[in-house]
C-alpha positions as CSV (number, residue, x, y, z in Angstrom):
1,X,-32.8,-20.2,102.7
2,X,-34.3,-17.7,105.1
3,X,-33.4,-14.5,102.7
4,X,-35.4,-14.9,99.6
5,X,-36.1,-12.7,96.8
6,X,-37.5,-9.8,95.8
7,X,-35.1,-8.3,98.8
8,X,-35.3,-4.5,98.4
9,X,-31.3,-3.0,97.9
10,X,-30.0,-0.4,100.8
11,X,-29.8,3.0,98.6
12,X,-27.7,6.1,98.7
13,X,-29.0,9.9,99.0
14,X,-26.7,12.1,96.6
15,X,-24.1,14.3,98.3
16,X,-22.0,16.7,96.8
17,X,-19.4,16.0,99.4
18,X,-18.5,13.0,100.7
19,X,-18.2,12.9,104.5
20,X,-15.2,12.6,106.4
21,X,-14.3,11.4,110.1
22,X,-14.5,8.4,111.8
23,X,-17.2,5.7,111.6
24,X,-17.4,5.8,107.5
25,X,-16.4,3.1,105.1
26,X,-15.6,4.6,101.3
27,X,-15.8,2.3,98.6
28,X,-16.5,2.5,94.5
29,X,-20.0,3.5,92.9
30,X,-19.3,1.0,89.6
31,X,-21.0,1.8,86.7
32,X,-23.1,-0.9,86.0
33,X,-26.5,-3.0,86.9
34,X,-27.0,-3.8,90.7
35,X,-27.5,-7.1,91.1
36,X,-28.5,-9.2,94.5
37,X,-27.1,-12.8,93.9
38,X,-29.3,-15.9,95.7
39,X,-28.0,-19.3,95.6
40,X,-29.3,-22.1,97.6
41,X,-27.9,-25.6,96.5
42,X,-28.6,-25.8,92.3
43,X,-30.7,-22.6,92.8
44,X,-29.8,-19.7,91.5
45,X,-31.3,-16.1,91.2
46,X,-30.2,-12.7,90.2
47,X,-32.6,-9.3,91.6
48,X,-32.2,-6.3,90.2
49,X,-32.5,-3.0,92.0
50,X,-35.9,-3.3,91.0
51,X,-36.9,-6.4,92.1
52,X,-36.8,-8.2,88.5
53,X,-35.3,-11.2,87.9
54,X,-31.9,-11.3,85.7
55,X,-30.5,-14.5,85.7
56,X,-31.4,-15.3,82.0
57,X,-29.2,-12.0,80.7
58,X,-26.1,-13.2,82.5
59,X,-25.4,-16.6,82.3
60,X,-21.6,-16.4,82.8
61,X,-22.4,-15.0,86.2
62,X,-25.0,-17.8,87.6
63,X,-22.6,-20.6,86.4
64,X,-19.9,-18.4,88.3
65,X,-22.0,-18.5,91.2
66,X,-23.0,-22.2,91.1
67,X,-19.5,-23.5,91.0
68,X,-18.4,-21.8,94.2
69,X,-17.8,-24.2,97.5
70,X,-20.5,-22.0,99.5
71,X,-23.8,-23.3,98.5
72,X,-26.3,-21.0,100.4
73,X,-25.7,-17.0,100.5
74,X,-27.2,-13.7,99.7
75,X,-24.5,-11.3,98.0
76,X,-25.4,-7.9,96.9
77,X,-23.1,-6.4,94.5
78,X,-22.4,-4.7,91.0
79,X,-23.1,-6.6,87.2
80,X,-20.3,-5.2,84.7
81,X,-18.9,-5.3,81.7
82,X,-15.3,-5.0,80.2
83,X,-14.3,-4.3,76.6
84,X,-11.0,-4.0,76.1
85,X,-10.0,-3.2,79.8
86,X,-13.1,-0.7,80.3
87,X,-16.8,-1.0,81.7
88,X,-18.9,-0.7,78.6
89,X,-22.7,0.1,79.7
90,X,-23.7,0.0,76.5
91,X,-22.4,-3.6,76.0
92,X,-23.9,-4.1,79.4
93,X,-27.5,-3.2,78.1
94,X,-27.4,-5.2,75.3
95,X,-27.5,-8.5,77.3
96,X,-31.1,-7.5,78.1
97,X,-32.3,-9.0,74.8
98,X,-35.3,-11.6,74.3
99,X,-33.5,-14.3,72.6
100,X,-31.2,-16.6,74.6
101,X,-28.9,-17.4,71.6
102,X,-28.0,-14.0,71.6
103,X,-27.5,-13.6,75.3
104,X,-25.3,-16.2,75.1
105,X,-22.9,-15.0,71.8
106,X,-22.7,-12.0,74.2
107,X,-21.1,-13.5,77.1
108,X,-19.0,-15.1,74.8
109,X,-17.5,-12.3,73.5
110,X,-17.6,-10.1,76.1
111,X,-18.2,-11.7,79.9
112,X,-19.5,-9.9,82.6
113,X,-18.1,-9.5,85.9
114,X,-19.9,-9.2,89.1
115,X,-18.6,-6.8,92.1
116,X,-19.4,-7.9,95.3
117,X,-19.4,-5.1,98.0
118,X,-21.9,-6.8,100.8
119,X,-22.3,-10.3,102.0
120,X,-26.5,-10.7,103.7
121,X,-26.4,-14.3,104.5
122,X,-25.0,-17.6,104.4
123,X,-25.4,-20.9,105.6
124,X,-28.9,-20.4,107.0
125,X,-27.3,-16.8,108.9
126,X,-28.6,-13.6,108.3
127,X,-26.7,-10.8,108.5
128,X,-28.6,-7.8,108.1
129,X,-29.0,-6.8,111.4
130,X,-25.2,-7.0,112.0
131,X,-22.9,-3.7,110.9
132,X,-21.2,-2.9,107.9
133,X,-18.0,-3.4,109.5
134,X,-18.7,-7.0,110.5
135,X,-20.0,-8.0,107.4
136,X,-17.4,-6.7,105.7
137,X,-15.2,-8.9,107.6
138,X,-17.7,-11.6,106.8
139,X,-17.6,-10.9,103.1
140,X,-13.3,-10.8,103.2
141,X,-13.4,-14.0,104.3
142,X,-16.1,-15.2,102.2
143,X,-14.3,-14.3,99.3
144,X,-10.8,-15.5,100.3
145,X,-12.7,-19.1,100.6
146,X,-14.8,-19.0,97.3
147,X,-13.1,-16.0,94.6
148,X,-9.9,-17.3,94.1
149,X,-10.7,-20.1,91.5
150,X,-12.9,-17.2,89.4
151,X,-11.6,-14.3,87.2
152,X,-15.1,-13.0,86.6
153,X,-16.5,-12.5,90.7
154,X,-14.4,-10.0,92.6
155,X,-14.5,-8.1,96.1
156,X,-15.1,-4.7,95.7
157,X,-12.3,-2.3,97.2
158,X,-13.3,-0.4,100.5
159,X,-11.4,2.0,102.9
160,X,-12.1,4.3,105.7
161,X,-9.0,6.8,104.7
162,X,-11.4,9.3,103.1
163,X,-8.3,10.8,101.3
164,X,-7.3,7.2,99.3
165,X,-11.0,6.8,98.3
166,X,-10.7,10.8,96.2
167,X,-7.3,9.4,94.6
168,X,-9.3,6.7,92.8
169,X,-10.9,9.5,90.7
170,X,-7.3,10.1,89.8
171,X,-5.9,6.8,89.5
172,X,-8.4,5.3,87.2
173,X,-9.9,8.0,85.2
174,X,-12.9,8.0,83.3
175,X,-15.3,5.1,83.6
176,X,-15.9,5.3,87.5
177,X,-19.1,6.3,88.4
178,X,-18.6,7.9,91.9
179,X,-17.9,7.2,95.6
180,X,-20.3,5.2,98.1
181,X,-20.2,6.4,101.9
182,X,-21.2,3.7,104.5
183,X,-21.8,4.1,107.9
184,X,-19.5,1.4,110.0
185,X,-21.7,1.0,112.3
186,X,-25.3,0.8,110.3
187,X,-27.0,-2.7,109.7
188,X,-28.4,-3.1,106.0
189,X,-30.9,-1.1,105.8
190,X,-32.9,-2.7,103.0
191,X,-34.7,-0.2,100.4
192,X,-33.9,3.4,102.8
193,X,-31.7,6.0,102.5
194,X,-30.0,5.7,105.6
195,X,-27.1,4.5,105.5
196,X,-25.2,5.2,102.5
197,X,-24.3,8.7,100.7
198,X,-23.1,8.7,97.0
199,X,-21.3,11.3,95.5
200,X,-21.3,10.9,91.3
201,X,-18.6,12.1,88.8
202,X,-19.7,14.9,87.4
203,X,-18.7,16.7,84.1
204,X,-19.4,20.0,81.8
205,X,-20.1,20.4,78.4
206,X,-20.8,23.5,76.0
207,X,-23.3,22.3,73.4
208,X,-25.6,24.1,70.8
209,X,-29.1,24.3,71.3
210,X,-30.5,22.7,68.5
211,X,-34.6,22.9,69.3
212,X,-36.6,22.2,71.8
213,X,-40.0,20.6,73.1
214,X,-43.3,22.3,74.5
215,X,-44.2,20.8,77.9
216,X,-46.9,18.1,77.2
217,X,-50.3,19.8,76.6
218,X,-48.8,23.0,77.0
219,X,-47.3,26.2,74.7
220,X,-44.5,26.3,76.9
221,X,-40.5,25.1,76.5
222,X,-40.9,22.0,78.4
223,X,-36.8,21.3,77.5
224,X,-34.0,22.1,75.3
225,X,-32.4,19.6,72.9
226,X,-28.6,20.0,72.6
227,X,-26.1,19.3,69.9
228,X,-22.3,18.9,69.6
229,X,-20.6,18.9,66.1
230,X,-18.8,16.4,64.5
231,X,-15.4,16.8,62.5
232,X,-17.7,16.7,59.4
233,X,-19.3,19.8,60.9
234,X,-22.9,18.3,61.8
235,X,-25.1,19.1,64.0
236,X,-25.4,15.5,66.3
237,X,-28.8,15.6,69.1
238,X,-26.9,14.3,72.0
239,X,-29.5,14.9,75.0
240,X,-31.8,17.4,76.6
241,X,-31.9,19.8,79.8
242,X,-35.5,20.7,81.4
243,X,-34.7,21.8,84.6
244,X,-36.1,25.4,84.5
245,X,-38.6,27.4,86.9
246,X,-42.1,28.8,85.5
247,X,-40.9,32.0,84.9
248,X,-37.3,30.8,83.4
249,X,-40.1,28.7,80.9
250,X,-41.8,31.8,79.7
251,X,-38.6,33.4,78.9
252,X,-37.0,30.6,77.3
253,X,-40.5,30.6,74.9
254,X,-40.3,33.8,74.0
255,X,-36.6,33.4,72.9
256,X,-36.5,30.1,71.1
257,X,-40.3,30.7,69.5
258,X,-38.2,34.0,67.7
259,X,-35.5,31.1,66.4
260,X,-37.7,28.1,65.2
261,X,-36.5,27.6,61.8
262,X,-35.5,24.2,60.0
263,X,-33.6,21.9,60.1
264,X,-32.3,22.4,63.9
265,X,-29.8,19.3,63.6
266,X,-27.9,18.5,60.7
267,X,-26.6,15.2,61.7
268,X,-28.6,12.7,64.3
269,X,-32.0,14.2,65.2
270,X,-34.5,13.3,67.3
271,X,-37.1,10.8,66.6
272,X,-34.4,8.5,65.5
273,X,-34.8,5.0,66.8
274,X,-33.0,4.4,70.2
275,X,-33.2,2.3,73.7
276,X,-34.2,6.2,75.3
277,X,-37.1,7.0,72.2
278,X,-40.6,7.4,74.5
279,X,-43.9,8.4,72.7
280,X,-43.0,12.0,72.1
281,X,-39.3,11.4,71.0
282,X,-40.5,12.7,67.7
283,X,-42.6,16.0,68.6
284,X,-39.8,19.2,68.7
285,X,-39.4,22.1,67.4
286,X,-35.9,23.0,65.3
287,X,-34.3,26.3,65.8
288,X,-31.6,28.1,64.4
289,X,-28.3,26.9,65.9
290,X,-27.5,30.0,67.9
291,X,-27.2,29.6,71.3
292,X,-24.4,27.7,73.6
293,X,-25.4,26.3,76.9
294,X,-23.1,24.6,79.6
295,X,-24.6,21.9,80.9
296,X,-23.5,19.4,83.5
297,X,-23.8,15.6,83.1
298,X,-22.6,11.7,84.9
299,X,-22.2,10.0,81.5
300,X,-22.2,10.3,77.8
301,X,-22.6,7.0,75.8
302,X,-24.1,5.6,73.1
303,X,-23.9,9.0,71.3
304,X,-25.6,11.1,73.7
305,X,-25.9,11.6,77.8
306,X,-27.2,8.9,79.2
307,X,-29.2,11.1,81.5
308,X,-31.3,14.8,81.1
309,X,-28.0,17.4,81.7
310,X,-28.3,20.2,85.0
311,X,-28.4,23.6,82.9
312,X,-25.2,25.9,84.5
313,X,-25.3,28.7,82.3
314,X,-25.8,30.8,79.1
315,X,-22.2,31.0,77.0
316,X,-22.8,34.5,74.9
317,X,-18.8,34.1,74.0
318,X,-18.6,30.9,72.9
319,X,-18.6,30.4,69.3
320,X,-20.9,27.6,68.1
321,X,-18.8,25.7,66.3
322,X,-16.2,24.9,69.1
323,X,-19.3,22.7,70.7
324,X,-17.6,19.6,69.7
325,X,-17.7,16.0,70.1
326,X,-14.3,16.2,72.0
327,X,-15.6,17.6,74.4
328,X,-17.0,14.1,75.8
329,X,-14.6,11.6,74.7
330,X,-13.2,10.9,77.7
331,X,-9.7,8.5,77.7
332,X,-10.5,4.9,78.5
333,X,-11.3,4.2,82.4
334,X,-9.1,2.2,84.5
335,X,-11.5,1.2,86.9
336,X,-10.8,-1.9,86.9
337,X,-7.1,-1.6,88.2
338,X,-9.3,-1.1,91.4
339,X,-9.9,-4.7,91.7
């Protein structure tokens, strides 16, 4: 094998706007683990995006893998996970658990799949110096020879009709986790920027600001911990903004220093046990539940965004109480209608 891991991934810079004209291919951003597959004879390894190895989480995917009629390749795609006809990250996640046993009742219940969008080698080629439009032809006909006797290794979608890639936000709703842009005519350009533009799914959400933390070693709102009520009417922590300037910081002190009063949340609060708690998870201050920020975010799982939220704006004439759960229950994604 003359690819051989750790192989650093080509990456996307974030766009707001995905670019049109000629010389782009469009194609899916799933929302799961990347994965580079290796497989040379009885050998088999999986790379994540940063270089570790996963192989020993996903067990349905190396025997996928090793009973293909290609024995040597380099495939760089997408690790998923359905549940009941939707990608489930959190189900995803938990496959990244220490005992094998349990790794293994996982698959059982709930097999991964593995997207393949780029084809790097095979048969002692390398093809990262070709273009993306030859090795998508390469990969088309790689999987026409090797995915037809496998329900869990697909070929990932593509176009270059800029307009069918913006219906697939439409036609398969919540659980896609953007759009890739490729240059045609680009080679693979392992670990840059250069090639490839993303542009993510992104939502809004009122929520109730709930406490907040001092920047570390500082007296100084570091962030603001937000809430969304349940039917019950409790106060759930769901996530956190911190984007803010200096001056924005001092300001936001002064305000939320004049609320501070117990308990903050009345339902889930911070500190709880959780795959996100860090050595600080349980150092915040509770304020009165009085002010309604929008935020922006990419996902909300698990009970909470999966990532820190992009502050929008103050909401003065929202009433705290319509901040609610609904607000991020999104209907069941169809992404996989893609495939």
């Amino acid at each position: 094998m003359l690819l051989k891991p750790p192989l650093p991934p080509m990456e996307a810079r974030l766009v707001e706007e995905i670019p049109a004209g000629l010389g782009w291919q469009y194609e899916p951003k799933w929302d799961g683990f990347r994965c580079i597959a290796f497989r040379d004879g009885e050998q088999i390894h999986l790379q994540s995006k940063a270089g570790q190895p996963l192989a020993r989480y996903f067990p349905d995917i190396t025997g996928a893998l090793a009973r293909l009629p290609e024995e040597q390749f380099v495939l760089d795609g997408e690790l998923v996970v359905p549940v009941r006809g939707a990608l489930s990250f959190d189900e995803l996640q938990l496959r990244l658990h220490p005992a094998a046993s349990r790794v293994q009742k996982l698959a059982a219940a709930n097999p991964a799949m593995y997207i393949v969008f780029d084809l790097l080698a095979e048969n002692g080629k390398v093809y990262l110096q070709r273009t993306l439009q030859e090795r998508r032809q390469l990969l088309e006909r790689f999987a026409r020879s090797n995915f037809r006797s496998t329900k869990i290794l697909h070929l990932s979608p593509a176009t270059t009709d800029q307009r069918t890639a913006i219906k697939w936000f439409k036609k398969v709703g919540g659980n896609l986790d953007g759009i890739l842009a490729k240059r045609l005519d680009a080679p693979y350009a392992s670990g840059e920027r250069t090639a490839m533009v993303k542009m993510k799914q992104i939502r809004t959400a009122d929520c109730v600001v709930g406490g907040f933390r001092y920047a570390r070693g500082t007296r100084v709102v570091g962030s603001l911990l937000l809430g969304l009520y349940d039917d019950d009417g409790l106060l759930h922590h769901v996530g956190f903004t911190s984007a803010f300037t200096k001056s924005e910081r001092r300001e936001l002190t002064k305000r939320f220093e004049a609320l501070k009063k117990q308990p903050g949340f009345t339902g889930n609060a911070p500190g709880g046990p959780s795959r996100w708690s860090t050595d600080r998870t349980g150092e915040w201050e509770p304020v009165s539940p009085r002010v309604v920020a929008e935020v922006a975010y990419d996902h909300f799982t698990g009970g909470r965004f999966r990532h820190g939220t992009k502050f929008l704006r103050w909401r003065p004439d929202k009433d705290r109480r319509q901040c609610t759960m609904d607000q991020v229950e999104h209907p069941e994604g169809k992404s996989l209608a893609l495939l």
